[in-house]
Structures are given as structure tokens and as C-alpha cells.
C-alpha positions as CSV (number, residue, x, y, z in Angstrom):
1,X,99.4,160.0,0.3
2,X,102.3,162.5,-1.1
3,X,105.1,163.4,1.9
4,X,104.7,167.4,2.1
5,X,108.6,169.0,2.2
6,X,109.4,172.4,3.1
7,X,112.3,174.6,2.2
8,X,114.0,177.6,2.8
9,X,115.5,179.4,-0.6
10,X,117.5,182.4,-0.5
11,X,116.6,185.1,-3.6
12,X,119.5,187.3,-4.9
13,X,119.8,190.1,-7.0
14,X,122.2,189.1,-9.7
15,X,125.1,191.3,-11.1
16,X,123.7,190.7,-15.0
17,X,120.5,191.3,-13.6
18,X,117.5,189.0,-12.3
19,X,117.6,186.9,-9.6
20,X,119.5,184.5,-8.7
21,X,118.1,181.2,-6.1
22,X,119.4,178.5,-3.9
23,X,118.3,176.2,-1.5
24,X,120.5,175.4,1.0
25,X,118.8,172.3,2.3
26,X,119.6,170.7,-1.0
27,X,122.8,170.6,-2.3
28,X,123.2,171.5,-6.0
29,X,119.4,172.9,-6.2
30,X,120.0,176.3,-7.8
31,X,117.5,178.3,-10.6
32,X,117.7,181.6,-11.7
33,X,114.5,184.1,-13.3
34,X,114.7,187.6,-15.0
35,X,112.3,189.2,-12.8
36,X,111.9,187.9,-9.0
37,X,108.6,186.4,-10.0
38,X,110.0,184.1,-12.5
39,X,113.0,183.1,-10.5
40,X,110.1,182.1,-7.3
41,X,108.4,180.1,-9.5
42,X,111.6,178.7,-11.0
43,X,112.4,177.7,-7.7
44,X,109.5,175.9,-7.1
45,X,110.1,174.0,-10.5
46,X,113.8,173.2,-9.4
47,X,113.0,171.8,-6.0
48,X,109.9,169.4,-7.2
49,X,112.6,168.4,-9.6
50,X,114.8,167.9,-7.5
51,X,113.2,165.3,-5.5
52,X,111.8,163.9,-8.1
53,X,115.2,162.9,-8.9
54,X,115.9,161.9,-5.9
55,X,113.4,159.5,-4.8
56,X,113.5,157.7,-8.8
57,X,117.1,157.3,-8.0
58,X,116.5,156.0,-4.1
59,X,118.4,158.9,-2.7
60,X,117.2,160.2,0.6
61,X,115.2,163.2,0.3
62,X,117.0,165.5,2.7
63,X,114.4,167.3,5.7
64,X,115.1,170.6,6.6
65,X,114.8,171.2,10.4
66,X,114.7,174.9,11.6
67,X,112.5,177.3,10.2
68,X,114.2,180.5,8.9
69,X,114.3,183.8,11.5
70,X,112.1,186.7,10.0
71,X,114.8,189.4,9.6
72,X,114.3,193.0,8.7
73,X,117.0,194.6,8.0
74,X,117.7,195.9,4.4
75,X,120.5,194.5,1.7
76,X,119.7,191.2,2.7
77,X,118.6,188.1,1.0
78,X,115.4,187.3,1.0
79,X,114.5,184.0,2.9
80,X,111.0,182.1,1.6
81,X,109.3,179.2,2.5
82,X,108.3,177.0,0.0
83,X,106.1,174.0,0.5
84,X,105.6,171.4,-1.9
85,X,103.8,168.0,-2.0
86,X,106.2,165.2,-3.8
């Protein structure tokens, strides 16, 4: 049975334009998409690949404990949850 991981990412407008996505919990996972679309499912890419990485290499996947606050307030970023199976 495949662990089930989930992650916050933060979506950003870029200056060039698109969008522009990290996620914090892992260190060094970033993507990018022309249209906010792309970069979510960019993001989704990125973090499967991620820990795909990770667990070939015997790294510890790292767990991310709080869930994000739902925040409405304009000219923020935008917080997601993503939940993959690895």
C-alpha cells in the first residue's frame, strides 16, 4: 500500500508573467506554469518527483504537520492542498 502525503504549495503571480510555485514543506521543490492551471498541475508533477527522488535515494520524505489557515483577504498567495499517493 502507497503512503498518501499532503502538502501546502503557495501559487504566485510572476513579474514575466504566469505563475510561479513552491512548497515549503520540501526544500528545493519549486515549478512554474504560464497560466495558473499549468503551474497546479506542474506542481503536482514536481512534488511526486520529488519524492520519488527521495525515497530511491533513502532520504526521508519530509511530513508536513499543520494544515494551512483559510485566509481571505486579497493580494495574497494562494495556499492549496495537494494530496498525492507515492
Amino acid at each position: 500500500m502507497e503512503k498518501r502525503y499532503t502538502y501546502t504549495i503557495k501559487v504566485l503571480p510572476a513579474e514575466e508573467g504566469g505563475y510561479g510555485v513552491i512548497v515549503p514543506a520540501l526544500a528545493g521543490c519549486h515549478t512554474q506554469g504560464e497560466t495558473y492551471e499549468e503551474a497546479l498541475a506542474n506542481a503536482e508533477e514536481a512534488i511526486q518527483g520529488f519524492i520519488e527522488f527521495l525515497q530511491k535515494t533513502g532520504r526521508p520524505v519530509p511530513v508536513e504537520n499543520q494544515r494551512p489557515r483559510k485566509l481571505h483577504l486579497q493580494n495574497l498567495p494562494q495556499l492549496f492542498t495537494a494530496e498525492l499517493e507515492a
